[in-house]
C-alpha positions as CSV (number, residue, x, y, z in Angstrom):
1,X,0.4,4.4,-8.8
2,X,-2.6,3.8,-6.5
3,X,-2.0,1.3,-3.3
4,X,-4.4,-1.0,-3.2
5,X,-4.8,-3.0,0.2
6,X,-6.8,-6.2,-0.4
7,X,-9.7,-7.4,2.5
8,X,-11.3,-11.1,1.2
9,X,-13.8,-11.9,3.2
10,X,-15.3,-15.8,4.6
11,X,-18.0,-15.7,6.5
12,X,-17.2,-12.2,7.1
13,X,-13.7,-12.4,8.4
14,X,-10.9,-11.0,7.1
15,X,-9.1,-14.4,5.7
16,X,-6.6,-15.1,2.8
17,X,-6.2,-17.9,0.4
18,X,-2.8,-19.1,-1.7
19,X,-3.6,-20.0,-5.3
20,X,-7.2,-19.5,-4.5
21,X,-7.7,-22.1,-2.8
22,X,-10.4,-22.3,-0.5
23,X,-8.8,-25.2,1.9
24,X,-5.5,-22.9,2.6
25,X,-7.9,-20.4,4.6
26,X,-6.1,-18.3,7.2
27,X,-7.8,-15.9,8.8
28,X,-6.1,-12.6,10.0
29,X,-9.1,-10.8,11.8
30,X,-12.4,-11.1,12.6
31,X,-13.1,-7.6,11.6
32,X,-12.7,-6.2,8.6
33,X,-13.3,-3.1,9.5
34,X,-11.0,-3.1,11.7
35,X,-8.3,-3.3,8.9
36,X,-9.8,-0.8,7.0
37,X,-9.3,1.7,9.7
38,X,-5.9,0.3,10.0
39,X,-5.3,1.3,6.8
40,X,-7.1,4.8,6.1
41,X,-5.2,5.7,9.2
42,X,-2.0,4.9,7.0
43,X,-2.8,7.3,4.5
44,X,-4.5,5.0,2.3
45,X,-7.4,5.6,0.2
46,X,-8.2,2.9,-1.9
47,X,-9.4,-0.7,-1.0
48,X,-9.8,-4.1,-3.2
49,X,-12.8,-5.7,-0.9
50,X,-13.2,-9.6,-2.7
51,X,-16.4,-11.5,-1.5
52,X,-15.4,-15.3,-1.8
53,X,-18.3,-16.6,-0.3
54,X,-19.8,-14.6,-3.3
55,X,-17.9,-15.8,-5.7
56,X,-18.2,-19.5,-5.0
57,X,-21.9,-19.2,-4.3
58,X,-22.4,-17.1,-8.2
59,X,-24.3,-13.8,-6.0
60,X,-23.3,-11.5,-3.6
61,X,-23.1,-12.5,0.1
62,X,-20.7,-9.8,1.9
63,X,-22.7,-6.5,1.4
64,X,-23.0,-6.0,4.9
65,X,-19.8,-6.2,5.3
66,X,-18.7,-3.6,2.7
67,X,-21.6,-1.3,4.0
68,X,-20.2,-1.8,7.6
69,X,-16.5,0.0,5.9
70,X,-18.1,2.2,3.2
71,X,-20.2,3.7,6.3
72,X,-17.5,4.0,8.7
73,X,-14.2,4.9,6.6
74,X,-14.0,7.4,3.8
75,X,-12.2,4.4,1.7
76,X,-12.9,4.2,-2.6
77,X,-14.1,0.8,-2.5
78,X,-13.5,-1.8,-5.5
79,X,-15.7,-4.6,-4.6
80,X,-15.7,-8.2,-6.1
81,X,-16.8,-11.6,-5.5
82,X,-19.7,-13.3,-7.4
83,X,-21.5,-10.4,-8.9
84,X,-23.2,-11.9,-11.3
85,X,-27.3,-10.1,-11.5
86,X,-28.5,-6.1,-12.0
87,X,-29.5,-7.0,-8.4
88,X,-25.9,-8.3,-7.2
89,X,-24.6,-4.8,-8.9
90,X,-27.2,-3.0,-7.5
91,X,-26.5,-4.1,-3.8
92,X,-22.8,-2.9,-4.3
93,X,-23.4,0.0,-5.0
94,X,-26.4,0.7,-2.7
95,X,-23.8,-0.7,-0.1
96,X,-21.0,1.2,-1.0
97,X,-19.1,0.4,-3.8
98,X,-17.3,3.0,-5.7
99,X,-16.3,0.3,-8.3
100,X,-17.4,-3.1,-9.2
101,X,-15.3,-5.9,-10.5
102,X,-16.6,-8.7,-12.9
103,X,-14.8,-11.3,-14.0
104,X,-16.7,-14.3,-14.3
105,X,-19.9,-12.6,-15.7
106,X,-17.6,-11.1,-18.5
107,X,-16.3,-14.8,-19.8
108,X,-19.9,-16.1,-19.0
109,X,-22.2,-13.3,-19.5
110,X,-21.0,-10.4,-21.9
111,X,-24.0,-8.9,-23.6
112,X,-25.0,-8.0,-19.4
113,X,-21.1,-6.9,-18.5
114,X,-21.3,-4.5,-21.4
115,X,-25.0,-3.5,-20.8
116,X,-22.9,-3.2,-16.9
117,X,-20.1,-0.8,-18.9
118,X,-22.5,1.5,-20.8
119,X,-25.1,1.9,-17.7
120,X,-22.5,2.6,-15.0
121,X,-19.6,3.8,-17.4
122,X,-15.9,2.7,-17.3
123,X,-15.2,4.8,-14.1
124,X,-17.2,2.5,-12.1
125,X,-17.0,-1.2,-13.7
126,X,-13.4,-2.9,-13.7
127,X,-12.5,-5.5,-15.9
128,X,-11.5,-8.8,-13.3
129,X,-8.6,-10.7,-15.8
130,X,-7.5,-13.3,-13.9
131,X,-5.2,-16.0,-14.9
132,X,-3.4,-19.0,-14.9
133,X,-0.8,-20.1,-17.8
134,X,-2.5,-16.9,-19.4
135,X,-5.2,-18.2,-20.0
136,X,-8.4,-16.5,-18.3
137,X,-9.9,-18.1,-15.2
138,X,-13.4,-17.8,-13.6
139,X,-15.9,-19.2,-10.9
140,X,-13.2,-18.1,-8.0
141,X,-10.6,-19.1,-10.5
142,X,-12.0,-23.0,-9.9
143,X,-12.4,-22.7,-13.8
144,X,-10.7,-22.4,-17.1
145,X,-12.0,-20.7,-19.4
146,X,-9.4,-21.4,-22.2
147,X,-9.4,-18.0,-23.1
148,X,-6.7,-16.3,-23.9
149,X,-5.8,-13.5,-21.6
150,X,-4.1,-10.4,-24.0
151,X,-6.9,-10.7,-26.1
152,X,-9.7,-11.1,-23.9
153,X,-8.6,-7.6,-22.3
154,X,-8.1,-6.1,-25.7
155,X,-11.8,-7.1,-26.4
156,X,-12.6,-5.0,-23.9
157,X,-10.6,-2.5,-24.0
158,X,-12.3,-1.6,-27.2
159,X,-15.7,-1.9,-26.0
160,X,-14.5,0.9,-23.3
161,X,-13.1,-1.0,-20.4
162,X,-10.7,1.7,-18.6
163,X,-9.7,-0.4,-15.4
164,X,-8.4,-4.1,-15.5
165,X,-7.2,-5.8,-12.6
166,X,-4.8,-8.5,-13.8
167,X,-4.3,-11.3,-11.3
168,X,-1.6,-14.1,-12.3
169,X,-3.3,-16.8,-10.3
170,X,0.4,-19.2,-9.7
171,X,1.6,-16.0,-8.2
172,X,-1.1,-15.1,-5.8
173,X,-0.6,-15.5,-1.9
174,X,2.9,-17.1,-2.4
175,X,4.7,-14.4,-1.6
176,X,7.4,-14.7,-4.2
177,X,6.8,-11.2,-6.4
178,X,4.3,-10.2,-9.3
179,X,4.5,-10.9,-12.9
180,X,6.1,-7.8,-14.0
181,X,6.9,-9.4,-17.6
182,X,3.0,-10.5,-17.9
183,X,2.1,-6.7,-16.8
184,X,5.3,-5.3,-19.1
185,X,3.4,-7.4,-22.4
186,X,0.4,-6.1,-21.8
187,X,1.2,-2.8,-21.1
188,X,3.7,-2.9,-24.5
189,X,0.7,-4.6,-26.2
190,X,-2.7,-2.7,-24.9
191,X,-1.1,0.7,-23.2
192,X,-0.5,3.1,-26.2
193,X,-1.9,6.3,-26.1
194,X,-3.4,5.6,-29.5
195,X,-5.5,2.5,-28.2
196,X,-9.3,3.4,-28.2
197,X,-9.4,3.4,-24.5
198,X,-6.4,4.0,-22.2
199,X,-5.5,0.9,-20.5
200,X,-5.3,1.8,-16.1
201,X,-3.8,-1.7,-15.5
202,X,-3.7,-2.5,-11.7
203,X,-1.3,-5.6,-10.5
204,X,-2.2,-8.3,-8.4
205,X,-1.0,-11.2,-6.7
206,X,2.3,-12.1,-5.3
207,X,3.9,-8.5,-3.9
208,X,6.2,-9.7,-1.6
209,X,8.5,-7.1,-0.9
210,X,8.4,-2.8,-0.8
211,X,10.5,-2.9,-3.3
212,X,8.5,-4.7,-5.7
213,X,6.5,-1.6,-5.9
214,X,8.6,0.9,-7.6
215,X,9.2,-1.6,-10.3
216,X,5.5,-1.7,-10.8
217,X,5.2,2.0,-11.1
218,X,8.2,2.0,-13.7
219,X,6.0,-0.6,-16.2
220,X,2.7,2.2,-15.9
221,X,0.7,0.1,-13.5
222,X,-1.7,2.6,-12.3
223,X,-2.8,0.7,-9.6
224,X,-1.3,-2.7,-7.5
225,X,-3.0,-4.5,-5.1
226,X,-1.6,-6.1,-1.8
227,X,-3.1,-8.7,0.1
228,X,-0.2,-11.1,2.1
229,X,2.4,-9.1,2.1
230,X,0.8,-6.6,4.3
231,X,-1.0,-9.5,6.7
232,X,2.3,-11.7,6.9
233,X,4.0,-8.0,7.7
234,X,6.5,-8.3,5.1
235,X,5.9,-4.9,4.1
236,X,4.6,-2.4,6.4
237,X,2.0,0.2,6.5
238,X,4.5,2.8,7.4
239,X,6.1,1.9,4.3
240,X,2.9,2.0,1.9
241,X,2.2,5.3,3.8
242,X,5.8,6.9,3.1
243,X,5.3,5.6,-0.5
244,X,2.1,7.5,-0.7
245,X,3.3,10.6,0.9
246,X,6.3,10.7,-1.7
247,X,4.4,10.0,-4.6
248,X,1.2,12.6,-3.9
């Protein structure tokens, strides 16, 4: 199971959000980069880079930012945030990017997030399922989109989506652990070897504890994200590094 550290970025600091919510703002450093060394020199190789001012502005804003750590670090970069035009996916990548998520623009938009899937192919373009109640929220999760989540990934899935991040929005930035009987449903549901495209489901929101993890890595998640947990020091890079070591 990959470790993926999380970096949202405001006016590009490195900030987090509970619930996302833009009013609970905290930010942890004014350099982003900064953390990213932090954590490459930990061993770790992935990073989740989400640009909020993107996403509540519907086009990327951040790409400086994500050029700035794509440049500097050898990081794989998933990056996220209001992607929403060829151009905004073209930036990315130009920028940096190893991945893209979409979320929005695959509610809003799918005849481009497929065209996305089929140009770029399912190695590069993650499915962004986020939700509250389980049922699929957009527009920096401002919106409901009354779609039902299981399905809407299953939809997906069959057009050739690979990756799907899975974010239980009630969970996220409170600190009080992940969904693991949301990720065990879908996994049960969508994971089979038979399905027409094998399901690399990466958990998000509300890791609280190192412990958490292993749990995550029993369900199949192949990848989890962690964004508080690490700034609030509840679990430490040492840790995420000795989990990495073991597991390689």
């Amino acid at each position: 199971m990959r470790i993926i550290p999380a970096i949202d970025i405001i006016d590009g600091k490195c900030v987090r959000l509970t619930k996302g919510d833009y009013d609970t703002k905290k930010i942890y450093n004014e350099s982003p980069l900064e953390v990213a060394k932090q954590f490459e020199a930990h061993g770790i190789e992935n990073l989740h880079v989400v640009d909020l001012d993107g996403a509540k502005s519907q086009h990327i804003v951040n790409y400086k930012v994500l050029e700035s750590i794509a440049s500097k670090t050898n990081l794989k970069i998933d990056f996220g945030g209001g992607l929403k035009s060829d151009e905004d996916l073209q930036i990315a990548f130009e920028s940096g990017a190893s991945q893209i998520t979409g979320g929005s623009i695959a509610v809003k938009n799918t005849e481009m997030f497929l065209c996305w899937l089929q140009r770029y192919g399912s190695e590069k373009i993650i499915l962004g399922a986020d939700a509250m109640n389980e049922k699929v929220a957009i527009s920096g999760w401002q919106e409901d989109s009354h779609l039902e989540l299981i399905p809407f990934i299953k939809k997906y899935q069959q057009a050739g989506i690979s990756y799907v991040i899975c974010t239980d929005i009630s969970k996220d930035g409170m600190l009080e652990g992940p969904s693991f009987e949301l990720y065990s449903r879908i996994l049960t549901q969508l994971g089979n070897a038979t399905a027409t495209t094998p399901l690399k489901l990466i958990a998000s929101g509300g890791i609280s504890t190192f412990d958490e993890l292993p749990k995550l890595q029993e369900l199949n998640c192949e990848g989890v994200i962690i964004g508080k947990a690490i700034y609030e020091n509840r679990i430490s890079l040492k840790q995420l590094e000795n989990f990495i070591l073991k597991n390689n």
